[in-house]
C-alpha positions in Angstrom: 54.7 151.9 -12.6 53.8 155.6 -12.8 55.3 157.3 -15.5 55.5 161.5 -16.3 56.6 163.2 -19.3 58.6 166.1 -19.8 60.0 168.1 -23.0 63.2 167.3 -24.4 65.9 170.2 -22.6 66.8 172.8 -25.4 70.2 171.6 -25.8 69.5 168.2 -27.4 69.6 169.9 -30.9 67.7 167.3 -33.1 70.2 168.7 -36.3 73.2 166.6 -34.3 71.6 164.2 -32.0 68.7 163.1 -33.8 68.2 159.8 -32.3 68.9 161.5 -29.1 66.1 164.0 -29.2 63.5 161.2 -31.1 61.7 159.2 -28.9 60.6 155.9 -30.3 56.9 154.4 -29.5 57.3 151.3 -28.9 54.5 150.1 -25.8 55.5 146.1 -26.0 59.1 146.8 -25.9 58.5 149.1 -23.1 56.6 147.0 -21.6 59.2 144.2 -21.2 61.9 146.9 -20.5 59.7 148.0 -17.6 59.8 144.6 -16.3 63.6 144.1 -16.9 64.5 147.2 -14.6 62.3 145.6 -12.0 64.3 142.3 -12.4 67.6 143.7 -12.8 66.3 146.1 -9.8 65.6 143.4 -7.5 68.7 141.1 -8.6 71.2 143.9 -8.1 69.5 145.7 -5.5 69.3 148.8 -7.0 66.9 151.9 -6.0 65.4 153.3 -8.8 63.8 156.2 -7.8 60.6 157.7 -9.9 59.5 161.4 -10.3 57.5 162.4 -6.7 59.7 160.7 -4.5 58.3 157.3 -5.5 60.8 154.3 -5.8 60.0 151.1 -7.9 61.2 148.6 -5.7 62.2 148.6 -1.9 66.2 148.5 -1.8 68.9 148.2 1.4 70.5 151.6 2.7 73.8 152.5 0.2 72.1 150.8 -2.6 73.1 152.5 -6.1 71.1 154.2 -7.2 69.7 155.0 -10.9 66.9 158.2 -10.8 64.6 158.6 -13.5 63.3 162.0 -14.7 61.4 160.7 -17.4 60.4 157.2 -17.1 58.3 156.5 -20.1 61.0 158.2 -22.5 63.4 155.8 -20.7 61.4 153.0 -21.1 60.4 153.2 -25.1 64.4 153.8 -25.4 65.5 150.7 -23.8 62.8 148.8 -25.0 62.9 149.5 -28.4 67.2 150.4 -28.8 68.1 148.0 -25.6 71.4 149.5 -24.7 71.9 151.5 -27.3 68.3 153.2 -26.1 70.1 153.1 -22.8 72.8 155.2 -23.6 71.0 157.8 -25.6 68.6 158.4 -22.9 71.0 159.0 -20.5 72.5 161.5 -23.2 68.9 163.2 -23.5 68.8 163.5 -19.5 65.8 161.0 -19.2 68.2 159.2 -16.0 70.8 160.2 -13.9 72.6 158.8 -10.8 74.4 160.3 -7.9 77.3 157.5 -8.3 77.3 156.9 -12.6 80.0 154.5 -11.7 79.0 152.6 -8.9 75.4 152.0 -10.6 77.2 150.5 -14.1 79.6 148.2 -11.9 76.4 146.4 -10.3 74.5 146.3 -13.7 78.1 145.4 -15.4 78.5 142.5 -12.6 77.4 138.9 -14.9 75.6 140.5 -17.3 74.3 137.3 -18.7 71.9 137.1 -15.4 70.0 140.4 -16.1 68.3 138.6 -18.9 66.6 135.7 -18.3 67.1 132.1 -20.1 65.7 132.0 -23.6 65.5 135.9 -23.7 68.5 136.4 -25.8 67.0 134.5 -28.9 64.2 137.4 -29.0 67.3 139.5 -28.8 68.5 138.6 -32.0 65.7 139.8 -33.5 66.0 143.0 -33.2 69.9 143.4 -32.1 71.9 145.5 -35.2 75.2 145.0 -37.0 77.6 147.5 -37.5 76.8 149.6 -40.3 79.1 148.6 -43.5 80.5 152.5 -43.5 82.1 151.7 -40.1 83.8 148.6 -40.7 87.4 149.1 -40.3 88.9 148.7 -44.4 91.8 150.4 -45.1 89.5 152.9 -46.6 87.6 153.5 -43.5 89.5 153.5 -40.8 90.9 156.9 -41.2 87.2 158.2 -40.8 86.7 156.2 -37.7 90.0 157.6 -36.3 88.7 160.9 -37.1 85.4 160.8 -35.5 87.1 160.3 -32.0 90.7 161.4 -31.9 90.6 164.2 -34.1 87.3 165.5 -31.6 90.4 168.2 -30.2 93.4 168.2 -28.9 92.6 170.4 -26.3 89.7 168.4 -25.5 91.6 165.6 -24.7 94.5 168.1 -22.7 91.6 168.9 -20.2 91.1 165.7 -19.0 94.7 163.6 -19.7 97.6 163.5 -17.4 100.1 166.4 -19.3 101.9 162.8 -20.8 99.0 163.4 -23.1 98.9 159.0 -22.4 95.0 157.6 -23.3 95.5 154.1 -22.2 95.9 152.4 -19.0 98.4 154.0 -16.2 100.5 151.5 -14.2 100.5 152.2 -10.4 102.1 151.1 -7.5 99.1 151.1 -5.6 96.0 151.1 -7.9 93.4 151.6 -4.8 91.4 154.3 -4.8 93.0 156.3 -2.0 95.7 157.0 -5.2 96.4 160.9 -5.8 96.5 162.3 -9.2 99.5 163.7 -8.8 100.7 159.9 -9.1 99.1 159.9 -12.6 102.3 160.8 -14.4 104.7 158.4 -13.3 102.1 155.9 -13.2 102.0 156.0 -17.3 105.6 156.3 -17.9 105.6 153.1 -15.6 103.3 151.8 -18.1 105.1 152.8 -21.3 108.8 151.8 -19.8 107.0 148.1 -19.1 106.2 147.9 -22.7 109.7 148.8 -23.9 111.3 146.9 -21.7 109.4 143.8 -23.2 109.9 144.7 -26.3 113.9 145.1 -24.9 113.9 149.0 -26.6 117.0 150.3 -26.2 120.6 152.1 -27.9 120.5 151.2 -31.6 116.9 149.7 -31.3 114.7 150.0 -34.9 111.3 150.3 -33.2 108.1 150.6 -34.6 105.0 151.8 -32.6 101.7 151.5 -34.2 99.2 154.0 -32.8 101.8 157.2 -31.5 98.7 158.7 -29.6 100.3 162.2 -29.4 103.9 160.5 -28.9 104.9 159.8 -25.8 105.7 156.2 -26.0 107.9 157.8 -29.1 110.0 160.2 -27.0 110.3 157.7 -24.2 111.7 155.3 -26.6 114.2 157.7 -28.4 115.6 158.9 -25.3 116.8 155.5 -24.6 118.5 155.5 -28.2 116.1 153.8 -30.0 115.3 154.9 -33.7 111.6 155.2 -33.4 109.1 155.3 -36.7 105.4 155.3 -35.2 102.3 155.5 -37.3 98.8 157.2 -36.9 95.6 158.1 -38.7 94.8 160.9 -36.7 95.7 164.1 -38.3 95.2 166.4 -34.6 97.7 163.4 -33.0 100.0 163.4 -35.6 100.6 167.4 -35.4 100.7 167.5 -31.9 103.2 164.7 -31.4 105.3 166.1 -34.0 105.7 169.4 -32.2 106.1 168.1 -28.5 108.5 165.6 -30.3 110.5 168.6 -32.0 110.1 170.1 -28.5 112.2 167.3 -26.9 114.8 167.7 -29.3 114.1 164.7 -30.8 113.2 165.3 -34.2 116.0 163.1 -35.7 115.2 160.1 -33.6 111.4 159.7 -34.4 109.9 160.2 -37.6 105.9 160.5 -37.3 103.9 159.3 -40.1 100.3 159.5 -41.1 100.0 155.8 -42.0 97.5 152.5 -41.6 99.3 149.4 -40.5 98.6 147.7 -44.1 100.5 150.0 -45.7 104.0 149.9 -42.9 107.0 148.8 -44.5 110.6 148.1 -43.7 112.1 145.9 -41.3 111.8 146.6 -37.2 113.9 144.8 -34.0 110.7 145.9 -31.8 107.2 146.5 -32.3 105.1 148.2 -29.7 101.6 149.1 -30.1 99.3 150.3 -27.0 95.9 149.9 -27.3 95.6 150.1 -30.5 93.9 146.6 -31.2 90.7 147.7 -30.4 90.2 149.5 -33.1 91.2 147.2 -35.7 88.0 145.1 -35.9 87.5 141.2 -35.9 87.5 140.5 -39.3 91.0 142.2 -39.9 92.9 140.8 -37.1 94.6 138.4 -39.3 95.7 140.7 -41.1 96.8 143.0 -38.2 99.3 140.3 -37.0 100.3 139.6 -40.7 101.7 142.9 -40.8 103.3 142.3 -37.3 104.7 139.1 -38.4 106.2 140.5 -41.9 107.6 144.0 -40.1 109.8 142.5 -37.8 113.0 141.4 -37.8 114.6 137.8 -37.1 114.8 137.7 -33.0 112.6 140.6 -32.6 109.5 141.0 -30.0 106.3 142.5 -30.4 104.8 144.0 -27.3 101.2 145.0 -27.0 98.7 146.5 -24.0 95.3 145.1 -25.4 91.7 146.0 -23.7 90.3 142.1 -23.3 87.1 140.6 -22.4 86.5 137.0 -21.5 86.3 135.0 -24.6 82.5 133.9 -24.3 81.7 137.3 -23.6 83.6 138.3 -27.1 82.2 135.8 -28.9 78.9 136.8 -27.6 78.9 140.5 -28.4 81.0 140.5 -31.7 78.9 141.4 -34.7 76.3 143.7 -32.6 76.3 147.4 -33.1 76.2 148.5 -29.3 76.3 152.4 -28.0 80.2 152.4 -27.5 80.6 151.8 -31.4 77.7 154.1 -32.5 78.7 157.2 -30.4 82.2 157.0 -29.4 84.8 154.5 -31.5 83.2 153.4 -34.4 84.6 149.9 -36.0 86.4 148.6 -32.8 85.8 145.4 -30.9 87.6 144.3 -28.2 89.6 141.3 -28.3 90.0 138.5 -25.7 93.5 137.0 -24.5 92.5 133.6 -26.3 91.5 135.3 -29.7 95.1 137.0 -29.5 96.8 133.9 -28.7 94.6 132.1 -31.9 94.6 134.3 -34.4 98.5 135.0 -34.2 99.2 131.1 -34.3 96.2 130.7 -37.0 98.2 133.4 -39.1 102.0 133.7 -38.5 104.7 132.6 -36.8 103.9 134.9 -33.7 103.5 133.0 -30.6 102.4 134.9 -27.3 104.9 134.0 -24.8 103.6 136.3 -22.0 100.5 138.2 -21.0 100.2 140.4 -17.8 96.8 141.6 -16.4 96.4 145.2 -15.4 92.4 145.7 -14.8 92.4 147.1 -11.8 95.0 150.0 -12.9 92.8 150.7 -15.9 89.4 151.4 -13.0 91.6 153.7 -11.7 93.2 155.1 -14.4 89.6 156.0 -15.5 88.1 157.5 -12.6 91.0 160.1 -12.4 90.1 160.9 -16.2 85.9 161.1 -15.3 86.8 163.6 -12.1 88.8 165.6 -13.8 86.4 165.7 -17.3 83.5 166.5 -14.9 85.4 169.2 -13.3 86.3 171.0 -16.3 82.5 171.1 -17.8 82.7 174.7 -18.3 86.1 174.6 -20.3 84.9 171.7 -22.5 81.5 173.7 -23.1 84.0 176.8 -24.0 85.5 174.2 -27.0 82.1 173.9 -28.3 80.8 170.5 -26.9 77.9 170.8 -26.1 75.6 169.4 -23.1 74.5 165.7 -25.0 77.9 165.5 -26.0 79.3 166.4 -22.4 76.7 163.5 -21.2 78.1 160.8 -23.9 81.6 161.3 -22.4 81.3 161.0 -18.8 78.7 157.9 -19.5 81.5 156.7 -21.8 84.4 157.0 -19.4 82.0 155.6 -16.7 81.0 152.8 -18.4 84.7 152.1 -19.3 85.7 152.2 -15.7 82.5 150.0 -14.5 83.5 147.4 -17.1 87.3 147.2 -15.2 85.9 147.4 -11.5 82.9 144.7 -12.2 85.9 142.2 -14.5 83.8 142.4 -17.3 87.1 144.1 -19.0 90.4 143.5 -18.4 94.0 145.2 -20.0 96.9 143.1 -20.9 100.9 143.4 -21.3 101.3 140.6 -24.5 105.0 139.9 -25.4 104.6 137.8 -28.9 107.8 136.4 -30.3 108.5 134.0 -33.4 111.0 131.9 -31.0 109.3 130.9 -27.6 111.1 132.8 -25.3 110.1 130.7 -22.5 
């Protein structure tokens, strides 16, 4: 394979992104990340299209494609950081692709095939755990909260439906033919689901855990409910507050800054929207502890959960991977089973429903990616600057390859303490 060098562009500063702009030397690794591509090339039927025109393999017309500007950079990445290496050189421009999406969903399709048998015990050799600062402790969290939802709220405004809502839309129709005009209803669809399992309504005591910047809150209190919601995010907790006074609804919902280990008091409902995922595996149990000991006698807990298949959970948990390092330290995404197990391992919560959403979450994604990559120039105006612009549309990619290829999935969970069915 012919590989060509070229300077790192200005703009990866290596004061902020300093594995960004360092490229390791690492020839074996390379070496055997050289012949991955061709494997994964050939098994997905990618193009993969070298400096000069050149392409590494031959590939059928429409195949996606991934175009590298700087092969050897790319290849000491991945071979010495896998895809961690992977992610940071697409933040330092070493790669691009025509359709980000489309390539991730054909490398995101059985991921387990790209590597061959016996491969994955030399990955453990070199794979990292999640640094000890990041784990999710009462004393941490906060921090990790910080580092992604306290980026700007008018960060987030740019590419967000004006529900301000950064979880999974409901549609009607989730195909891709769907208008973003649709957007809006398509989340309160979502949030009036998980109220209605929950059975919010007149006279409801309702606790939300995560108030994102409060929707769910004021959706709630306008059916009657009295609402207390909790968040570690000081930009979503001022920003909910003031949209929440602006609804009139000041006496309804109180807003707290507040982890779940420290909740108190006694709730009919509990409703908490994607909110798992940053919790972290080793403090589930105590997550639905807290569930089990806020709510009241007869009361239902409804939760929307990013899942993965349960194999595939067990397989990544405990490995630091780009998502975590770059854009939500501490999290790990749960499956349906480890939900179901840990609240029956724990408490007296029971799951007693669990509806699938995936394809709603591809498309709730992609209308989040078009419109981040259309306003480019208004999130450079915040102050982000080009690696970080890079990180986030490979992040919300990545995200919505992960839905459209069923590596990911969303759930509705309705947990009770009395078997509802």
């Amino acid at each position: 394979m012919t590989t060509t060098t070229a300077p790192l562009p200005p703009a990866v500063d290596p004061a902020r992104w300093p594995d960004v702009a360092r490229v390791p030397h690492a020839p074996l690794r390379a070496a055997a990340a050289g012949w991955l591509l061709r494997r994964a090339a050939a098994r997905r039927g990618l193009r993969v299209e070298l400096p000069g025109g050149q392409t590494l393999l031959a590939a059928p017309p429409g195949a996606p494609v991934l175009r590298l500007h700087r092969p050897r950079a790319f290849l000491h990445r991945v071979g010495a950081g896998g895809l961690i290496g992977f992610g940071e050189s697409y933040q330092a421009g070493d790669w691009d692709s025509p359709d980000l999406a489309g390539l991730l969903t054909a490398l995101a399709a059985r991921p387990e095939t790209l590597v061959p048998p016996g491969a994955g015990l030399l990955r453990r050799l070199y794979v990292r755990r999640p640094p000890a600062a990041e784990l999710s402790t009462a004393d941490n969290a906060q921090h990790n909260i910080h580092r992604h939802y306290d980026l700007s709220n008018e960060l987030f405004a740019l590419f967000l439906d004006p529900t301000m809502s950064y979880s999974s839309a409901v549609f009607s129709d989730p195909s891709p033919a769907t208008r973003r005009a649709d957007l809006v209803p398509a989340q309160h669809r979502k949030i009036d689901r998980l109220l209605d399992l929950a059975r919010v309504g007149p006279g409801t005591r309702l606790l939300e855990i995560g108030t994102g910047w409060g929707e769910l809150a004021l959706r709630a209190a306008a059916r009657g409910a009295e609402v207390t919601t909790l968040t570690l995010s000081a930009e979503q907790l001022a920003l909910a507050r003031r949209r929440i006074a602006d609804a009139g609804q000041s006496a309804r919902v109180d807003v707290r800054l507040c982890d779940y280990r420290q909740a108190r008091g006694s709730y009919d409902a509990i409703v908490s929207c994607e909110m798992i995922e940053a919790v972290g595996r080793p403090f589930w149990p105590a997550y639905f502890t807290a569930l089990d000991g806020l709510l009241a006698p007869g009361g239902r807990v409804a939760l929307q959960a990013i899942t993965m298949p349960h194999d595939r959970m067990l397989a990544s948990s405990g490995t630091y991977t780009w998502i975590l390092k770059y854009v939500f330290p501490g999290g790990q995404i749960p499956s349906l089973r480890a939900i179901a197990d840990t609240a029956a391992a724990h408490t007296r919560l029971r799951v007693d429903s669990a509806d699938a959403y995936g394809p709603h979450y591809a498309e709730t994604l992609r209308l989040w990616r078009e419109r981040f990559t259309a306003e480019a120039g208004q999130v450079a105006a915040l102050g982000f600057d080009r690696v970080f612009r890079r990180m986030w549309e490979l992040y919300l990619a990545y995200s919505e390859a992960g839905f459209r290829s069923g590596y990911l999935n969303v759930h509705q969970v309705l947990l009770s303490r009395d078997g509802l069915r």
